[in-house]
VOBA-1610 file (N, C-alpha, C; in pm, whole numbers, padded with zeros to 5 digits, always signed):
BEGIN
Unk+00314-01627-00619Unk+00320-01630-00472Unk+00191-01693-00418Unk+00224-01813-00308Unk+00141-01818-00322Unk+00022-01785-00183Unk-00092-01800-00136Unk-00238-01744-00066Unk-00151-01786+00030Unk-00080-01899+00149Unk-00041-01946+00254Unk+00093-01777+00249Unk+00152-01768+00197Unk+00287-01657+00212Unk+00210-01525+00209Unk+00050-01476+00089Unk+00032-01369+00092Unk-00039-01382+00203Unk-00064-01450+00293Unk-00139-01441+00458Unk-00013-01397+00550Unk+00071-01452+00533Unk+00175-01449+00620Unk+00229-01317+00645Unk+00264-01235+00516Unk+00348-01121+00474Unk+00204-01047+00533Unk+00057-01071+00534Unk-00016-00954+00551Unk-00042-00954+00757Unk-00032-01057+00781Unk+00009-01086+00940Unk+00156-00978+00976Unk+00226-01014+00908Unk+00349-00983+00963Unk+00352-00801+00931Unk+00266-00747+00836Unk+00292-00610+00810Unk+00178-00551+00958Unk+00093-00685+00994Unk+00017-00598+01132Unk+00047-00594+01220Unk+00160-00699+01233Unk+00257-00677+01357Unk+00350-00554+01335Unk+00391-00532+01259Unk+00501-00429+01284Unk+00378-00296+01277Unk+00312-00258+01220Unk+00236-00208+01264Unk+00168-00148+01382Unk+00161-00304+01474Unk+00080-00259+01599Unk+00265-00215+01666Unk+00333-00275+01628Unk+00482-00261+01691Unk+00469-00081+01674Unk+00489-00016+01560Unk+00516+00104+01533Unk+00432+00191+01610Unk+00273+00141+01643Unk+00208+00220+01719Unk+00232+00226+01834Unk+00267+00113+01928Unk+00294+00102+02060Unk+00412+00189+02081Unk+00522+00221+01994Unk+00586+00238+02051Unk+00595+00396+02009Unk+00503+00465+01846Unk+00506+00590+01888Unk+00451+00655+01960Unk+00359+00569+02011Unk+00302+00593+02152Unk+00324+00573+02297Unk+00402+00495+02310Unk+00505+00504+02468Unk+00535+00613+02570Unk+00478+00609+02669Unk+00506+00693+02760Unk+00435+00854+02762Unk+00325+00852+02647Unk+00247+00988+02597Unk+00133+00986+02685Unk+00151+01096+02691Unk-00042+01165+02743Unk-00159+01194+02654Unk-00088+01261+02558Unk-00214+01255+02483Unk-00238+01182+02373Unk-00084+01098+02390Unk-00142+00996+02275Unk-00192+01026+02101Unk-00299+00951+02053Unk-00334+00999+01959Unk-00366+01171+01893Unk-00396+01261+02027Unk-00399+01381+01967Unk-00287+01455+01966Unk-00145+01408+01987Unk-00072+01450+01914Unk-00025+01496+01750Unk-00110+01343+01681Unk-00112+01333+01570Unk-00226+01449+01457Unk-00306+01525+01576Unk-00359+01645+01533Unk-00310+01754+01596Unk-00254+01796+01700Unk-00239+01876+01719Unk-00101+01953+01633Unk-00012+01888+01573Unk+00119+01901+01513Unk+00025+01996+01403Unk-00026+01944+01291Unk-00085+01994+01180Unk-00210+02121+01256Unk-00302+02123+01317Unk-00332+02235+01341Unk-00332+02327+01414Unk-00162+02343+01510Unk-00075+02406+01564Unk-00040+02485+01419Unk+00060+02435+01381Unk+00065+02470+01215Unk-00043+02521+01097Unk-00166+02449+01140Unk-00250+02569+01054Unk-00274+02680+01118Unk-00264+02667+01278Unk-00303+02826+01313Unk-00195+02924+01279Unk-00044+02892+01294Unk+00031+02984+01275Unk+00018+03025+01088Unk-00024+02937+01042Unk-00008+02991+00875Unk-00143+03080+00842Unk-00237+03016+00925Unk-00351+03095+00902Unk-00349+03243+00970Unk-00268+03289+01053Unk-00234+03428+01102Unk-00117+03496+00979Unk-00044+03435+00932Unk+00063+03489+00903Unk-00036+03514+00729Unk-00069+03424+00649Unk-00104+03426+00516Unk-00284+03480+00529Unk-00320+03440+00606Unk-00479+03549+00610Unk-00486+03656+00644Unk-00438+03661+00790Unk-00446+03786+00874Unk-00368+03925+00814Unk-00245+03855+00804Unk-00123+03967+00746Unk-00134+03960+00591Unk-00096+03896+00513Unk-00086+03877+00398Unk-00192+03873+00322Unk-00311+03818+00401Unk-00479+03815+00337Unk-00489+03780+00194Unk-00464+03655+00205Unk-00508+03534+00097Unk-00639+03560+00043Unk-00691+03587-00046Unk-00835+03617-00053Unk-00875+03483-00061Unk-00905+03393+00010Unk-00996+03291+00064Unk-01116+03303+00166Unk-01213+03309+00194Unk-01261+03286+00313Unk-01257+03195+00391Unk-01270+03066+00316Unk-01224+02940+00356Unk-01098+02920+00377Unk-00994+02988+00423Unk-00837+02973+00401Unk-00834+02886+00539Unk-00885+02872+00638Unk-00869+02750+00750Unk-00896+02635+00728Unk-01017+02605+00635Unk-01089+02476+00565Unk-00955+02435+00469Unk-00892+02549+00370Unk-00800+02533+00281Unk-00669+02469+00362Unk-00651+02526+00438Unk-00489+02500+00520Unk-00525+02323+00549Unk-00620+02256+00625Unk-00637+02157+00694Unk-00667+02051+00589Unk-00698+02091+00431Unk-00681+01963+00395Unk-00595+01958+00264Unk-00490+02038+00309Unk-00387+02022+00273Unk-00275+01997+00338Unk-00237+02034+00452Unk-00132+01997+00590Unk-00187+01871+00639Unk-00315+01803+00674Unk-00319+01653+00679Unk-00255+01527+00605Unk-00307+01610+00442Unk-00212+01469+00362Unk-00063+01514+00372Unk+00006+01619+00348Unk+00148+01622+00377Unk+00183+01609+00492Unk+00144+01616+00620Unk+00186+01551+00742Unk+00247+01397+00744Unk+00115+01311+00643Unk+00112+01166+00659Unk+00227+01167+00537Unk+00287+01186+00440Unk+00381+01206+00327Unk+00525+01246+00430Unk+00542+01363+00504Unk+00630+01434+00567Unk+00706+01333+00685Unk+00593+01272+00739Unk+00645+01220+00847Unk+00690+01051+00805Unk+00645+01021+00697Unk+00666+00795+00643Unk+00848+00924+00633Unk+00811+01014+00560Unk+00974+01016+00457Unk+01058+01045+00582Unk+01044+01119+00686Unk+01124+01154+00788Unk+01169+01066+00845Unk+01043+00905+00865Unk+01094+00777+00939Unk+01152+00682+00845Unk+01143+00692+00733Unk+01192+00570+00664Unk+01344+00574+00630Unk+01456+00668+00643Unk+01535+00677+00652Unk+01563+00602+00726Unk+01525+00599+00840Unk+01611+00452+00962Unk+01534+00385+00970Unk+01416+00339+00880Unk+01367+00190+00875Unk+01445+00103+00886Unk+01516+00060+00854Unk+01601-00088+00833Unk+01725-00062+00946Unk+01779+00034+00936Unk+01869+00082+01058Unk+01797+00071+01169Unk+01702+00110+01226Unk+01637+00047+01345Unk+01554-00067+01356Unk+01600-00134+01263Unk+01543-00282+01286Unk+01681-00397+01251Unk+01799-00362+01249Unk+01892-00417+01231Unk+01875-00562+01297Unk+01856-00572+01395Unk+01866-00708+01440Unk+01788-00818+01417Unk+01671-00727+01386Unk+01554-00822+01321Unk+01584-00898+01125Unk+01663-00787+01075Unk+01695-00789+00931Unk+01785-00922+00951Unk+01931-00903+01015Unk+01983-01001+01052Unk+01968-01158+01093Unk+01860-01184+01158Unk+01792-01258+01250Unk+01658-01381+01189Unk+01610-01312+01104Unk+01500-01321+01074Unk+01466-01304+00891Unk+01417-01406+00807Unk+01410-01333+00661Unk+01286-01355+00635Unk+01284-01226+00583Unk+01134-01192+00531Unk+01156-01094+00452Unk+01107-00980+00345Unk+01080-00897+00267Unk+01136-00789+00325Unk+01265-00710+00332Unk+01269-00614+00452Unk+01162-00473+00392Unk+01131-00476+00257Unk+01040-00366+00219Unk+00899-00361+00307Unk+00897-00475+00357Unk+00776-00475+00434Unk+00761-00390+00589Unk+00958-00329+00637Unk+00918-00266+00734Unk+00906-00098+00731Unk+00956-00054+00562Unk+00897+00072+00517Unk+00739+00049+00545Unk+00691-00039+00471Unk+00586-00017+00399Unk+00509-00008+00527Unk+00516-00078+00642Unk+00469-00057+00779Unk+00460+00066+00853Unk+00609+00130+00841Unk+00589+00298+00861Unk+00498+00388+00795Unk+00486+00355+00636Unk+00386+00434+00614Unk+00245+00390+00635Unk+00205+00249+00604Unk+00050+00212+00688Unk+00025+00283+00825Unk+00123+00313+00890Unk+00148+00361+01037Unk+00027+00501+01020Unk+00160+00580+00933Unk+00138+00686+00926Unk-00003+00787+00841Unk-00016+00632+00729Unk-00156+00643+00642Unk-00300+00609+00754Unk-00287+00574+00885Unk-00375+00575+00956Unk-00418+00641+01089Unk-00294+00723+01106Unk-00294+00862+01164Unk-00406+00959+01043Unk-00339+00965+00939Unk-00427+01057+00836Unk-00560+01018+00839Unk-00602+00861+00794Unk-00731+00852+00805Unk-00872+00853+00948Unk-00753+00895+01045Unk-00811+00911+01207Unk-00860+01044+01226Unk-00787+01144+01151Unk-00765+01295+01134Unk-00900+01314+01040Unk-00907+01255+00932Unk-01052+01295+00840Unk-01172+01353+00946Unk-01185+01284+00995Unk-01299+01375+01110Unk-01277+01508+01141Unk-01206+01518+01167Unk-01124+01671+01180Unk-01133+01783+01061Unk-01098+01722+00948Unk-01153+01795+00848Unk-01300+01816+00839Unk-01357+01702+00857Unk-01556+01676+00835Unk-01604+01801+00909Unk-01521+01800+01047Unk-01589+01945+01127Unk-01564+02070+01061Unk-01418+02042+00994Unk-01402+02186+00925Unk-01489+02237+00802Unk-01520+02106+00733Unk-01641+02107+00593Unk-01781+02156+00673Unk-01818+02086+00775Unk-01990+02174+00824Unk-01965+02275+00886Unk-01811+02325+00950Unk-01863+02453+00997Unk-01826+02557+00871Unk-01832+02511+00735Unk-01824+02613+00656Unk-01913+02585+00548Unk-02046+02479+00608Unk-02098+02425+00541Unk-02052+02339+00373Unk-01985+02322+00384Unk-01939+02265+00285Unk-01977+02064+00286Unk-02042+02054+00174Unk-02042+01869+00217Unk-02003+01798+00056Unk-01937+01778+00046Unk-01838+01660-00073Unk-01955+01588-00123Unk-01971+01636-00257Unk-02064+01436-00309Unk-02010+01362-00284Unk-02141+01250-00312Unk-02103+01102-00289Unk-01983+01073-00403Unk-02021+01125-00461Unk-01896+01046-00599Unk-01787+01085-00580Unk-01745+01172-00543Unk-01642+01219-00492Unk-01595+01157-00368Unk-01668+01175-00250Unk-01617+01068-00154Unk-01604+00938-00158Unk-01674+00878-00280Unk-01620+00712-00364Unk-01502+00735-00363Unk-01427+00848-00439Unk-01289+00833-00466Unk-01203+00829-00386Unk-01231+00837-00214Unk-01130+00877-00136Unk-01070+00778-00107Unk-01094+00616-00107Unk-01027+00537-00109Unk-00879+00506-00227Unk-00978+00548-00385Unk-00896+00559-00466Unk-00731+00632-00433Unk-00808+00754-00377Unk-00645+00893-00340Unk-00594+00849-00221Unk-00599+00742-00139Unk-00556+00707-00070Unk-00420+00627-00094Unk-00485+00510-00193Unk-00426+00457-00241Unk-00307+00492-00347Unk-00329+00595-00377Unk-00244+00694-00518Unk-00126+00748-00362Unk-00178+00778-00266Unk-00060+00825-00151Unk+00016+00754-00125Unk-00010+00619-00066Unk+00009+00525-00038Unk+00137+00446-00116Unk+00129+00450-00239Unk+00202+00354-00351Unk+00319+00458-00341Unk+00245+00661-00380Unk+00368+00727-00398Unk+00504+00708-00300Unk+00434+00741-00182Unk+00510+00773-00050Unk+00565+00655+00019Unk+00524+00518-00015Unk+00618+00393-00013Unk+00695+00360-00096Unk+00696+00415-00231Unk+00801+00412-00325Unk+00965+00544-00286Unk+00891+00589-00255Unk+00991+00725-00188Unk+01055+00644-00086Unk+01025+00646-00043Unk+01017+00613+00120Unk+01100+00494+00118Unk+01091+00354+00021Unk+01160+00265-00008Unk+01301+00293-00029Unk+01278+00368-00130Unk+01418+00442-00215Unk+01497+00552-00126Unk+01467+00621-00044Unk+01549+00638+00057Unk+01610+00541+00211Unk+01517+00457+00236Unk+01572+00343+00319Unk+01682+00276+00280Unk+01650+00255+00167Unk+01750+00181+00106Unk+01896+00199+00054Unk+01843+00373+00056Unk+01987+00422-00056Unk+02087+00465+00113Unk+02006+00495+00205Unk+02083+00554+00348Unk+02135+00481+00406Unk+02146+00343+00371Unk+02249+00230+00424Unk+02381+00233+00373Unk+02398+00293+00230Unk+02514+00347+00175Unk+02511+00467+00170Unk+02445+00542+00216Unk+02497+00732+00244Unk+02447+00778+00279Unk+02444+00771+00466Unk+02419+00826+00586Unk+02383+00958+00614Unk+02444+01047+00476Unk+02404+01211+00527Unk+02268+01201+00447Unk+02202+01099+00365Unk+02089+01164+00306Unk+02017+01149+00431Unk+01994+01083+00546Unk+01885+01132+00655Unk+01857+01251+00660Unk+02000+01323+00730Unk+01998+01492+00720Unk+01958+01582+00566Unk+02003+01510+00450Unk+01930+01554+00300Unk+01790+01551+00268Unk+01741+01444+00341Unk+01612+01423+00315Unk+01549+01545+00404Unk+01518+01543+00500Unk+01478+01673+00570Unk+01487+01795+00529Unk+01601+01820+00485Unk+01585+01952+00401Unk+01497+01941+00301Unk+01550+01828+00214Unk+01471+01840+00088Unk+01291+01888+00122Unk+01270+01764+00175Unk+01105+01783+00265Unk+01048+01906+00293Unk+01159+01966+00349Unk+01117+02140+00443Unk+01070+02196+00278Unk+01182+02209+00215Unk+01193+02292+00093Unk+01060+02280+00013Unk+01037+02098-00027Unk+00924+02076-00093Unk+00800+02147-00091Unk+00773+02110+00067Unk+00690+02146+00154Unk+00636+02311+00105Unk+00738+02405+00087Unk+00698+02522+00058Unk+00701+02531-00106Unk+00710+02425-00180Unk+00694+02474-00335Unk+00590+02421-00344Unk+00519+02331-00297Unk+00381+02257-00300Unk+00305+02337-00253Unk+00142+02398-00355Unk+00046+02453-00305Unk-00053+02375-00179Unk+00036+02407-00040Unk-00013+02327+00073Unk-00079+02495+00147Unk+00004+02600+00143Unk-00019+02731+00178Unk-00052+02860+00133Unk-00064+02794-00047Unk-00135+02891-00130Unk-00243+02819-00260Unk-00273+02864-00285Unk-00400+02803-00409Unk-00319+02795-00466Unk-00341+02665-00596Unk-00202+02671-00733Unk-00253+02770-00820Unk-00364+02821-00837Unk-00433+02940-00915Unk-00293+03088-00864Unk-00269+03087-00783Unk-00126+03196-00764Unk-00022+03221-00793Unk-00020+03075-00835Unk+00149+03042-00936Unk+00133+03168-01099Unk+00195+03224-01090Unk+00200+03308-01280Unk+00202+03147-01358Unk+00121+03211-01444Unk+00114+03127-01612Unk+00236+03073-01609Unk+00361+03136-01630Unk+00456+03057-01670Unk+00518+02953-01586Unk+00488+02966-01446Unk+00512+02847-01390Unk+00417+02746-01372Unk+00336+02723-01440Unk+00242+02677-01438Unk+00258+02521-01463Unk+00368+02471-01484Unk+00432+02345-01520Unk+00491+02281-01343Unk+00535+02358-01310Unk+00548+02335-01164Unk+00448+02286-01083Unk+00344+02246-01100Unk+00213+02207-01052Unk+00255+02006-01081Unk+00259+02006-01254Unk+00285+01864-01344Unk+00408+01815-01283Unk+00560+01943-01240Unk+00624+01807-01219Unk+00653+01818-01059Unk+00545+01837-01031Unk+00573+01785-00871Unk+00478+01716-00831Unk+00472+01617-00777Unk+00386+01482-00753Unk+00306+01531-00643Unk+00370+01534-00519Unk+00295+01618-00396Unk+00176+01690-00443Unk+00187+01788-00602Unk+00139+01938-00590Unk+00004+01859-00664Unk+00010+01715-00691Unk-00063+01698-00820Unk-00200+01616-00667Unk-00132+01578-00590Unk-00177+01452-00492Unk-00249+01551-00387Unk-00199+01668-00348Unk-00267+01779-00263Unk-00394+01806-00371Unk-00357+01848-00490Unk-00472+01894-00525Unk-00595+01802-00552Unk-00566+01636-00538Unk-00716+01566-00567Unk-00733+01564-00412Unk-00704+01592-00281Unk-00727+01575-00203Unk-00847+01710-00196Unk-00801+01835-00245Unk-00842+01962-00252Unk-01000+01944-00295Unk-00938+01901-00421Unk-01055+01852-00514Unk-01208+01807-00445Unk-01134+01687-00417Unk-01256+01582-00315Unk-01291+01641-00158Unk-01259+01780-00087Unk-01279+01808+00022Unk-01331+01912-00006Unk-01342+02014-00110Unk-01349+02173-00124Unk-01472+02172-00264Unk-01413+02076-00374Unk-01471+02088-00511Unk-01578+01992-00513Unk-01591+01895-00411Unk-01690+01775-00463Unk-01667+01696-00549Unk-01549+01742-00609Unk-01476+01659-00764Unk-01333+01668-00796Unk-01337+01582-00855Unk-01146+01564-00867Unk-01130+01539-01025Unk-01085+01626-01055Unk-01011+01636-01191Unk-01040+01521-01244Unk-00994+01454-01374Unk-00975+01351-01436Unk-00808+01362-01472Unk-00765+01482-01497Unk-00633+01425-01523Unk-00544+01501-01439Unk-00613+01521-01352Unk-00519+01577-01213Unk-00498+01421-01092Unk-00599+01338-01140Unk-00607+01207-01073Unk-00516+01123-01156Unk-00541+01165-01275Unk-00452+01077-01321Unk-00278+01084-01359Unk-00249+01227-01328Unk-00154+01233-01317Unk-00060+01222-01161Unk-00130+01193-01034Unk-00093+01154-00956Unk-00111+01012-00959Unk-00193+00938-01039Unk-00171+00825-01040Unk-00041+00793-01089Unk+00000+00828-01203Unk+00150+00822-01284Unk+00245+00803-01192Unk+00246+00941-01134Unk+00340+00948-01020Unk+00352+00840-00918Unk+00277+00800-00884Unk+00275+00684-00790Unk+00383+00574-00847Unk+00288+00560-00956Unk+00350+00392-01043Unk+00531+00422-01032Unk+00522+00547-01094Unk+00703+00569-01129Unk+00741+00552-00994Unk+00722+00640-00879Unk+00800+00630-00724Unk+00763+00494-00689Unk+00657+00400-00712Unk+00663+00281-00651Unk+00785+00194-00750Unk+00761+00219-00858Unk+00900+00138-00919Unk+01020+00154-00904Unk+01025+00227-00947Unk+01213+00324-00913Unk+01229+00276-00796Unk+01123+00279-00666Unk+01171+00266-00522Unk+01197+00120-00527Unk+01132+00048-00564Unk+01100-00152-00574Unk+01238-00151-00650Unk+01339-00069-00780Unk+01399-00138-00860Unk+01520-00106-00740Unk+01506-00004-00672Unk+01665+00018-00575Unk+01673-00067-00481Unk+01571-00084-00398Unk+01572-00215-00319Unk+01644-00341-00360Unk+01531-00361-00462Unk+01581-00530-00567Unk+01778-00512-00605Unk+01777-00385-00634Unk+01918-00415-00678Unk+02018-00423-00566Unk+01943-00366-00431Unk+02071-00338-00320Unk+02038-00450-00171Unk+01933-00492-00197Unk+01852-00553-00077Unk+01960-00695+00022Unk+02004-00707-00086Unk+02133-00863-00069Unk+02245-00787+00031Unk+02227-00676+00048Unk+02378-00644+00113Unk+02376-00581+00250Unk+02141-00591+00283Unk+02132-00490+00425Unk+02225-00574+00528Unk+02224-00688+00525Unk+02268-00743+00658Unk+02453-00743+00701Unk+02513-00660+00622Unk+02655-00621+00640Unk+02690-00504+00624Unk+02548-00402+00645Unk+02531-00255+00627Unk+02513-00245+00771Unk+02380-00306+00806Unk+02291-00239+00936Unk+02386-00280+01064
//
């Protein structure tokens, strides 16, 4: 491919981009702090229900909640929109040829920069519990960005794609999400899981991708093969998602 097309395709992912922002922003007041207030609306109610009542032995269980409900917000919400990626761009698919993976992959840049707007938000939560991340560790945050990024556009692909031929997974996907959502240590330490489920950590991608986030906000350090097993994960959801596309992509424009 060549430098004149990879300019083009990287133009065209900032247009839909600035497209996606303008318009999840239309007609709002508060605009960008919506995109925090959702997640720590939600940490306050979990932080009453699992500290207060239930009493998590954390002290940090507010520091804990917020940087874990940030990265699944930005995961929760690409998968919630990418279902009608291509369905709400029908006319453009039609109209116009270009890569249609490029208008997933736009929802989640969307949504990967809500998350990285929010990091501040955490930073306050790290000094008011004094807590401060090494440098080497905050080297990596670009890395786990990127490990999100690949996962949750490979997902995210692979349901766009597959909901042009079966309409109820919109409504499937949501459940699934809700459900995830509570098997992933986002609301408890994975140290709580019994020994024997202790495999439930490996095969859930989320549980592996929360915890280098954990890692690099709480530990100063991130595993080596807790990184690298969310790396894995990535590669597989970015492929699988790239091979469903490639095999079904010829037929959006007599779907949408």
């Amino acid at each position: 491919m060549s430098r004149e097309v990879l300019a083009h395709y990287r133009d065209l992912v900032l247009v839909l981009v600035a497209k996606e922002l303008k318009v999840r922003y239309r007609s709002t007041v508060l605009g960008y702090a919506w995109s925090l207030l959702h997640p720590l609306a939600f940490a306050a109610i979990f932080f009453v229900l699992f500290k207060v009542i239930m009493r998590i032995p954390r002290e940090d269980y507010a520091l804990f909640l917020v940087t874990g409900l940030f990265p699944w917000q930005w995961f929760a919400n690409s998968i919630g929109a990418s279902t009608g990626s291509f369905l709400h761009n029908s006319s453009l698919i039609r109209k116009v040829m270009f890569p249609r993976s490029l208008l997933v992959l736009a929802g989640v840049l969307n949504d990967m920069f809500h998350f990285l707007v929010s990091v501040p938000v955490i930073v306050l939560f790290l000094l008011y519990h004094r807590t401060v991340p090494s440098l080497a560790a905050v080297a990596l945050l670009p890395l786990i960005v990127l490990i999100q990024l690949l996962f949750t556009h490979g997902v995210a692909l692979a349901l766009a794609t597959c909901n042009l031929f079966f309409r109820d997974l919109e409504r499937l996907a949501v459940i699934v999400t809700t459900l995830w959502f509570y098997v992933t240590p986002v609301l408890f330490p994975a140290d709580m899981i019994p020994p024997g489920f202790g495999w439930v950590v490996y095969a859930n991608p989320m549980a592996a991708i929360v915890g280098c986030w954990r890692g690099l906000f709480l530990d100063g350090a991130v595993p080596g093969t807790l990184l690298g097993l969310a790396a894995a994960w990535s590669l597989v959801a970015l492929a699988v998602g790239h091979r469903i596309y490639r095999a079904l992509h010829w037929r959006f424009a007599e779907l949408v």
